[in-house]
C-alpha positions as CSV (number, residue, x, y, z in Angstrom):
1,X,0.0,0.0,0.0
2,X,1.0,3.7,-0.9
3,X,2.1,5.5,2.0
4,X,2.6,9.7,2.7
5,X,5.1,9.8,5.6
6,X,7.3,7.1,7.5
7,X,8.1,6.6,10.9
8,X,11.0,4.8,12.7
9,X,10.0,3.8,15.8
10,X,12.2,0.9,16.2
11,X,14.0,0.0,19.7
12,X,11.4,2.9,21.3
13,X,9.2,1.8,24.3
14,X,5.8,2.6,25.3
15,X,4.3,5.8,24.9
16,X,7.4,7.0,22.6
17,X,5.8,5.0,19.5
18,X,2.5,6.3,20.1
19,X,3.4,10.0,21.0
20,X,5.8,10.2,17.7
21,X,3.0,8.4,16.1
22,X,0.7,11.3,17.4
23,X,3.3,13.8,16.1
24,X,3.8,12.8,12.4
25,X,0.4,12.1,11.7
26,X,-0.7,15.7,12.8
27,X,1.8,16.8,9.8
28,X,-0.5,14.8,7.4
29,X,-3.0,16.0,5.7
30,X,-7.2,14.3,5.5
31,X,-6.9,10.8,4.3
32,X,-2.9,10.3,3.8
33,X,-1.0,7.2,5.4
34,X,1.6,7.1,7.7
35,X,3.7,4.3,7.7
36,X,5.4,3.3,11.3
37,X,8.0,0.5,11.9
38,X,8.0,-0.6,15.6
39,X,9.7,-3.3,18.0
40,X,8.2,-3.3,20.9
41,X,5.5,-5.7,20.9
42,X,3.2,-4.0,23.2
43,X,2.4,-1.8,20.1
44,X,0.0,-3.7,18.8
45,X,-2.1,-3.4,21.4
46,X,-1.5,0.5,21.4
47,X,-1.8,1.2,18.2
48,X,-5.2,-0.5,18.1
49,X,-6.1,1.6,21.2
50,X,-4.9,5.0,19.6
51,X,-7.1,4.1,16.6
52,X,-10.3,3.9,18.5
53,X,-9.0,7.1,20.5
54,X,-8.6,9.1,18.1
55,X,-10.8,8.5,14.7
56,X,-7.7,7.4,12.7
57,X,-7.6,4.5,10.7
58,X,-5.4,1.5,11.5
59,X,-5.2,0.2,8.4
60,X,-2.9,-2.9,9.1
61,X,-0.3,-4.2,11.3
62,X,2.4,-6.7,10.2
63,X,4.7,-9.0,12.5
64,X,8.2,-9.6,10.8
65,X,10.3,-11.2,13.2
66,X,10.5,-8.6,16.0
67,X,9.5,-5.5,14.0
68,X,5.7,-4.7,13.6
69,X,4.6,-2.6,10.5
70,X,1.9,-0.5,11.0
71,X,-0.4,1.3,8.4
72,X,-2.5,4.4,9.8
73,X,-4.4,6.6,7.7
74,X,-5.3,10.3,8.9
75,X,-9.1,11.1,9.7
């Protein structure tokens, strides 16, 4: 999928992916996808909470290994 903006959050812990999360997506504008690499695996969770939380789409969320790939599109 065709994304706007990418985030490393790789080797960050809970609330850093979320609040950079927070941060980049607030640069986007109406309907463009942010694209966030993460590793720690309480993200998952998270990012499914900040979804509902906030209106914006969680696309997907892919496990490789120990990295998650997350898709989010802007509200």
């Amino acid at each position: 999928m065709e994304f706007h903006m990418e985030l490393d959050a790789r080797e960050l812990h809970c609330p850093l992916p979320i609040l950079k999360a927070k941060k980049a997506l607030a640069e986007l504008q109406s309907g463009e996808v942010l694209r966030i690499m993460a590793t720690d695996p309480g993200s998952v969770r998270d990012f499914q909470a900040f979804a509902k939380q906030t209106g914006n789409a969680l696309l997907s969320h892919v496990q490789t290994g120990r990295e998650f790939v997350f898709l989010m599109r802007r509200k």
